[in-house]
C-alpha positions as CSV (number, residue, x, y, z in Angstrom):
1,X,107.4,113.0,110.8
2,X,105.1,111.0,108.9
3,X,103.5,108.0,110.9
4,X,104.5,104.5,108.9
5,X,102.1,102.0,108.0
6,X,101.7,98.4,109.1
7,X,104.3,96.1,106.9
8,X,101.6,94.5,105.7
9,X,99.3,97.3,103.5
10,X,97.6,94.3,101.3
11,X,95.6,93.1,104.5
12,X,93.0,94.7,106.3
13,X,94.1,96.6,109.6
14,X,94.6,94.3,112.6
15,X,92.2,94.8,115.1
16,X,92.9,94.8,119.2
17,X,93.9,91.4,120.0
18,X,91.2,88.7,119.6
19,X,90.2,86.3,122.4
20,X,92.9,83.9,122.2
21,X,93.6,80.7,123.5
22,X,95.8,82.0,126.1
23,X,96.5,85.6,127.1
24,X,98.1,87.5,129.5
25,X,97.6,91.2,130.4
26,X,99.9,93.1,132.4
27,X,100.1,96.6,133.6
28,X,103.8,97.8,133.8
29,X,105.0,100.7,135.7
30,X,106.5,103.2,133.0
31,X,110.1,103.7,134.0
32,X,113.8,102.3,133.3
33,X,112.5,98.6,134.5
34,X,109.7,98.3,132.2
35,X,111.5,97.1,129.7
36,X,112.7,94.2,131.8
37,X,110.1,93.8,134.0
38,X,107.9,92.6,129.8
39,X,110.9,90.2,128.9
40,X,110.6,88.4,131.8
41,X,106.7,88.5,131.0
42,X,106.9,87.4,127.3
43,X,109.5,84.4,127.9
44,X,107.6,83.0,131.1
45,X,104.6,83.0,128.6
46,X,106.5,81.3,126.1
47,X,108.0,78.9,128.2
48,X,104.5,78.3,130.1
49,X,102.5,77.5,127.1
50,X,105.0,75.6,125.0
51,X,104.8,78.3,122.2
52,X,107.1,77.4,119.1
53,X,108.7,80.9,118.1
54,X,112.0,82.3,118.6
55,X,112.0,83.3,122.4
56,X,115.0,85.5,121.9
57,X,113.2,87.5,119.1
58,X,110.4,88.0,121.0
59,X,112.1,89.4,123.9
60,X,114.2,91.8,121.6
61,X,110.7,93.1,119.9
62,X,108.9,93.2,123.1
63,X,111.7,95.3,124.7
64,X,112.0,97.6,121.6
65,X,108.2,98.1,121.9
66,X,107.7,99.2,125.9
67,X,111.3,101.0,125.4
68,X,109.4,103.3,122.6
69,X,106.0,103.5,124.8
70,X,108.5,104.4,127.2
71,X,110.6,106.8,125.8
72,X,107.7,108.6,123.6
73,X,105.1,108.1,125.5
74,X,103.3,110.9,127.6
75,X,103.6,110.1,131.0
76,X,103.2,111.4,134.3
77,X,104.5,110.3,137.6
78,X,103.2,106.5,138.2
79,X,101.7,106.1,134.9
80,X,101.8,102.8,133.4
81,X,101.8,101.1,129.9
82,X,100.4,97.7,129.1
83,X,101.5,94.3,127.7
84,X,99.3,91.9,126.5
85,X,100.6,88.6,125.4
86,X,97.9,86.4,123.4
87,X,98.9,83.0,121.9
88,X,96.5,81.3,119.4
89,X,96.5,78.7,116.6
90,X,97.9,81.9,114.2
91,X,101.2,82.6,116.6
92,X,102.2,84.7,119.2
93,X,101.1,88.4,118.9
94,X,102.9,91.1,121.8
95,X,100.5,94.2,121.9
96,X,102.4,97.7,124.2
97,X,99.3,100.1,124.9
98,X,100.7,103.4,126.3
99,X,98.8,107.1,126.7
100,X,100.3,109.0,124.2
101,X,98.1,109.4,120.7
102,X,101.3,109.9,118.8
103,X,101.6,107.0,116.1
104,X,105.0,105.6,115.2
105,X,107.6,106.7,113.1
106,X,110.0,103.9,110.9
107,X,112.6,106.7,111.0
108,X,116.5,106.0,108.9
109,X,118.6,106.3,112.2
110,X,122.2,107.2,110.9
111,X,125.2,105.3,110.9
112,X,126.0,107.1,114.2
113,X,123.2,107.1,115.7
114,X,123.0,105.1,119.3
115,X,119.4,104.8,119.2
116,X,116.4,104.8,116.3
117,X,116.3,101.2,115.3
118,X,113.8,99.8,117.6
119,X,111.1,99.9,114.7
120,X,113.4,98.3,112.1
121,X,114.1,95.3,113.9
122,X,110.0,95.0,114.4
123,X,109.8,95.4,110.6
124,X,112.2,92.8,109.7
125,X,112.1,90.2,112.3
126,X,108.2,89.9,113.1
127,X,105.4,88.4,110.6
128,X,103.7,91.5,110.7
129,X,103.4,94.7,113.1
130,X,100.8,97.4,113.2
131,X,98.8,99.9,115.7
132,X,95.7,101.3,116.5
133,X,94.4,103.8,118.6
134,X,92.7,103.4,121.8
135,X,90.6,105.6,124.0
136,X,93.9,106.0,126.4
137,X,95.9,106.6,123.2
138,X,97.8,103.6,121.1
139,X,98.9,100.3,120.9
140,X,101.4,98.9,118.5
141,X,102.0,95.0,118.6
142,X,103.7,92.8,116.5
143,X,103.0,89.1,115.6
144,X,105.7,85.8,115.0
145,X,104.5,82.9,113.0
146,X,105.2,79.1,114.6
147,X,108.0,77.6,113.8
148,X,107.8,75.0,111.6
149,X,110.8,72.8,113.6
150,X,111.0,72.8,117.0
151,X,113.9,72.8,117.3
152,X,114.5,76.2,116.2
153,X,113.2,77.4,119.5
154,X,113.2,75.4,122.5
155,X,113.1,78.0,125.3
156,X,114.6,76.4,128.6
């Protein structure tokens, strides 16, 4: 398995997530409800701060993101991975920290395949995703853009 690159080789690796005008950072226990537990997180955010992206596409990247921490991840009993939400004049940017060192894989799932997409749907819905490593192990995040027309988003 070779690790994939960020989608966006022409610029410089992101670095961890700058101060930013708002963040939240969350530590979620890594289990079944993880996933759940960060969509909840990431649309409150939205909502709270008024953020003009696609709520629903942030919720489907955010869950693809702590279900792979999740899944792949190296866990013990009561381990935990963590969401940080930052919001700045650039967008909304998701970052999923977790302990495992192992960097992630854009695999071709098959037709058949129930599961192996996760990655995919980062690659083509978000402005740009990356990772980096961390003295814990990794964290892979992904960024949206504003919207240009409100209406486009408006998260209840």
């Amino acid at each position: 398995m070779t690790p994939m690159a960020p989608t966006r080789p022409n610029r410089p690796a992101s670095p961890p997530l700058p101060a930013s005008q708002r963040q939240c950072r969350i530590p979620l226990l890594a289990d079944v409800a993880a996933a759940a537990a960060a969509r909840a997180v990431v649309h409150d955010c939205i909502r709270a701060w008024r953020t003009p992206v696609d709520a629903d596409v942030a919720v489907l990247l955010t869950s693809e993101l702590v279900t792979n921490a999740v899944t792949h991840g190296t866990f013990t009993v009561g381990t935990f991975v963590v969401l940080t939400v930052g919001c700045d004049a650039a967008g909304l940017r998701v970052d999923v920290h977790d302990g495992s060192s192992d960097l992630p894989v854009l695999d071709a799932a098959s037709a058949e395949a129930e599961t192996g997409r996760g990655l995919l749907l980062v690659t083509s819905l978000s402005a740009e995703w990356g990772f980096y490593r961390t003295s814990a192990g990794k964290a892979v995040y992904f960024t949206l853009d504003f919207a240009h027309d409100p209406s486009e988003t408006a998260p209840d």
